[in-house]
N, C-alpha and C positions, 0 to 999 in steps of 0.2 A: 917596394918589393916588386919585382920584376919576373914573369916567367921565361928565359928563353928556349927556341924552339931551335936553336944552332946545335950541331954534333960536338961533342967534349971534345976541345982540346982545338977547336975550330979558331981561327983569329980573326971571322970575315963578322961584320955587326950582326947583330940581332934584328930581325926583319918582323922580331911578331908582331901583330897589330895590337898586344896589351904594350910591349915593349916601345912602341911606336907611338902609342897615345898620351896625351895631355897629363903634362902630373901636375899635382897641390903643391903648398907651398911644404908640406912635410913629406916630399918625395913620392907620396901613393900616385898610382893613376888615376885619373882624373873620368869615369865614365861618362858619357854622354847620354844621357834620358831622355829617350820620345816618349811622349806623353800617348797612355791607349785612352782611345774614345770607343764607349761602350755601343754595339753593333745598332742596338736602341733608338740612340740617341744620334744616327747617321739616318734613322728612315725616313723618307716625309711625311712630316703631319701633315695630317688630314683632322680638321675639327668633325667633333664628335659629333654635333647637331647635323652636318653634312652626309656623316655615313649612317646615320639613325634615317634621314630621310629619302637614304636613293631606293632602298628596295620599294618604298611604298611609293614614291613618284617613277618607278621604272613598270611597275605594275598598273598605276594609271596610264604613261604613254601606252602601253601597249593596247590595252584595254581601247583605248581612244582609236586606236590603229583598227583594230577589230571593228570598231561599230561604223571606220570610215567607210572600211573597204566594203562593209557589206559582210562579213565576214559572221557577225555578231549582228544578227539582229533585233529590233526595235521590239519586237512583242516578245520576244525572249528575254534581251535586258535592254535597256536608253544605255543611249551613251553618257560619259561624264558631264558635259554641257547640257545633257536634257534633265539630268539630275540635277545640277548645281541652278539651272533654273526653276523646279518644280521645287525644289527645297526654298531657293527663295520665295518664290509666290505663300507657300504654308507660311512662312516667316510674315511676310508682308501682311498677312490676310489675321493673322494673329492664333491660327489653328496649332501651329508648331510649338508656338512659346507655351501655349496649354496645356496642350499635350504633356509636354516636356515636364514641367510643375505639375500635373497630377502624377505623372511615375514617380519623379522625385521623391514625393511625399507619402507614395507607399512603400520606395525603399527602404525609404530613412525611416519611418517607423515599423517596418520589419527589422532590419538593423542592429536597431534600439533593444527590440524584445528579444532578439537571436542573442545578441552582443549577452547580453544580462541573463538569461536560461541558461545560453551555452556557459559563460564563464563560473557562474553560479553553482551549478552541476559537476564542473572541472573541479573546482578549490574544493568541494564538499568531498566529491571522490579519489580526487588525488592530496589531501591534507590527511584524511582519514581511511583507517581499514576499514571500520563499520560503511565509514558512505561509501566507498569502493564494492562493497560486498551488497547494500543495497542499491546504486544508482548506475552503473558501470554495466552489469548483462542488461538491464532493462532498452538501455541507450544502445548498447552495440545491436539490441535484436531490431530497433526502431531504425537506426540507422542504416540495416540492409534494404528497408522497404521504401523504395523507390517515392520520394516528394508527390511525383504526377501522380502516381496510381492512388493519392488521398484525394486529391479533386472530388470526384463524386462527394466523398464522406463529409468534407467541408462545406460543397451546397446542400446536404442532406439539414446538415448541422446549425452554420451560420447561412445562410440563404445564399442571397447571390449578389450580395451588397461591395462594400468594400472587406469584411469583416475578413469571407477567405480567401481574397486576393495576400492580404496582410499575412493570415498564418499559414500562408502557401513558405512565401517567402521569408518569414519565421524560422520555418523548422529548414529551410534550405541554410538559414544563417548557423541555425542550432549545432549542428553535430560538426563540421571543420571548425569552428571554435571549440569546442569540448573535444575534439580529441588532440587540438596540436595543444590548448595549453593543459591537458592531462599530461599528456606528452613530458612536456618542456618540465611539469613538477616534477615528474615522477625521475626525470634527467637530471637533476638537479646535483652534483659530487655528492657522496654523503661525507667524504672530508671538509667540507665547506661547510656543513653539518654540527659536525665535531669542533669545528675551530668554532663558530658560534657559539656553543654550546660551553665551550672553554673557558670563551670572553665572556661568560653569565649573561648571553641574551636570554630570553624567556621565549615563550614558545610563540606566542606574537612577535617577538622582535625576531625573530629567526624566517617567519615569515613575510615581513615588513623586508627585513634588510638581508635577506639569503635568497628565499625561496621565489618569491615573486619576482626580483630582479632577474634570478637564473631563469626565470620561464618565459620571462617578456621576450627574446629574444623567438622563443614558440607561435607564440599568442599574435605578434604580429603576421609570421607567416598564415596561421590562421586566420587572419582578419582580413589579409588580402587573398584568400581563398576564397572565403564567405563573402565577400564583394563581387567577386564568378560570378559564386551559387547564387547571388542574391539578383544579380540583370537576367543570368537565367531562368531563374524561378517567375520572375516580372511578365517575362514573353508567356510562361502559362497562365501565369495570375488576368493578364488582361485579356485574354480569349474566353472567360468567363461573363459571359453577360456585361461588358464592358460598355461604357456609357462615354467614357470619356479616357484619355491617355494616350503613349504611343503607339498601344497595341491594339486601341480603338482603332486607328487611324489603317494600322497595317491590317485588319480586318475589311472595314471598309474598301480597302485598294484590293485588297482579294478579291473582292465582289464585283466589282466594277475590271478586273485585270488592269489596274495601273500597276507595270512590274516599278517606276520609276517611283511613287510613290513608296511601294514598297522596300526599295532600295537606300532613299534616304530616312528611311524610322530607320534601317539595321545600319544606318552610317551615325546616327543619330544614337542609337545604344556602342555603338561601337567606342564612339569618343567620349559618351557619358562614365563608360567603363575606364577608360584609360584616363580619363579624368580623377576620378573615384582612387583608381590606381595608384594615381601621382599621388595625390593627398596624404594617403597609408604610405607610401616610400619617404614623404619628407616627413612625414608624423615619428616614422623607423630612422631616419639618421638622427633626428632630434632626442628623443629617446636611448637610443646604444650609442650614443657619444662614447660611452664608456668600454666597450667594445672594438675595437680597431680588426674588421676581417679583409678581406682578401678580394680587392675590387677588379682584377685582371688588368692585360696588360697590351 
């Protein structure tokens, strides 16, 4: 079939370009198909590891620019080379790796007991009306009042040991876990609920295989919160009669004015945290496998 674009009655051929084009072997025309390539997939890649690293290496040249010209000076901040030397000497001397191992080990066993309070307090409050009614105002009135401002009451209480370095960074763990995975139960479909309840789970398997799964997705975001709170909490924990660790160390450089010193303990927390960080993110893909969201583009 053919459309002509000739005046009736005309005798002169048919010029259209359907009329014109290619036909089958059953008389149709025959279209020609350019293929679209989506606008996407014409950009240049740039690997990912490359754009993750230019802001933070554009931000060292500069940096480095400042301390050449004079610009930035030396009792203000070292330059990156005065650091990346003073950072190794700590290294070499064995100061750094100590340091580095006694925080560790008051994170990770704040952590521990945040991880376990907080979530503890969540499932008791967000499973139940009764623990919602009792656990729920007690936590939200404790959670306005600022971690620092207990300082004093902790050296009044455990001395000046290791004891409230630990429940500094405890209760900095405690309350972003207990409110995102409150959160995340109390989010839970109550149709997801209902179909459980259909399939004759019991109230443990509803929990088991409904409710926990719907809140994990919470509770991660909370864990990498309370990872924040908890290097945060660290920097005040070791200004406490601190004896040893990296905030020994950044004490010590206060007193003496090595800003360089000082610069690599907060490059040194800085990469502990993103360390920390990474962990909870591949602990979180492994985990919501089940889950398929929305990674940008």
């Amino acid at each position: 079939m053919s459309i002509s674009h000739a005046p009736p009655g005309s005798s002169g051929p048919d010029i259209s370009p359907i009329s014109a084009s290619k036909t089958d072997a059953d008389g149709h025309p025959s279209l020609d198909l350019v293929p679209l390539v989506p606008t996407s997939s014409r950009r240049t890649r740039v690997p990912r590891w490359l754009r993750r690293t230019t802001g933070p290496l554009v931000l060292l040249a500069l940096w480095q620019i400042l301390s050449s010209t004079g610009a930035l000076t030396s009792d203000v901040l070292a330059s990156p080379g005065r650091i990346a030397q003073v950072g190794w000497d700590l290294i070499d001397d064995g100061s750094l790796p100590s340091a580095m191992s006694t925080s560790l080990q008051r994170v990770a066993v704040g952590l521990v007991l945040g991880t376990l309070i907080g979530t503890g307090l969540a499932l008791v409050s967000g499973l139940f009306r009764i623990g919602e009614d009792l656990v729920d105002a007690p936590v939200q009135m404790l959670r306005t009042v600022p971690f620092v401002g207990l300082i004093p009451l902790f050296i009044i209480w455990f001395g000046i040991g290791e004891a409230p370095k630990v429940a500094i960074i405890t209760l900095g763990v405690t309350f972003p876990l207990y409110l995102n995975v409150y959160a995340g139960i109390r989010g839970v479909d109550a149709q997801l609920i209902e179909a459980g309840e259909s399939l004759g789970l019991s109230r443990w398997g509803l929990v088991r295989h409904v409710i926990l799964p719907g809140a994990l997705p919470n509770a991660m975001t909370g864990l990498r919160y309370s990872l924040g709170i908890a290097w945060l909490a660290l920097v005040f924990a070791e200004q406490i009669n601190a004896d040893a660790g990296i905030g020994f160390l950044m004490v010590q450089a206060r007193d003496f004015l090595q800003t360089d010193v000082i610069v690599v303990c907060l490059i040194v927390y800085a990469f502990l945290g993103l360390l920390a960080d990474f962990l909870v993110r591949t602990l979180e893909r492994l985990l919501l496998q089940w889950r398929p969201t929305f990674t940008g583009r």
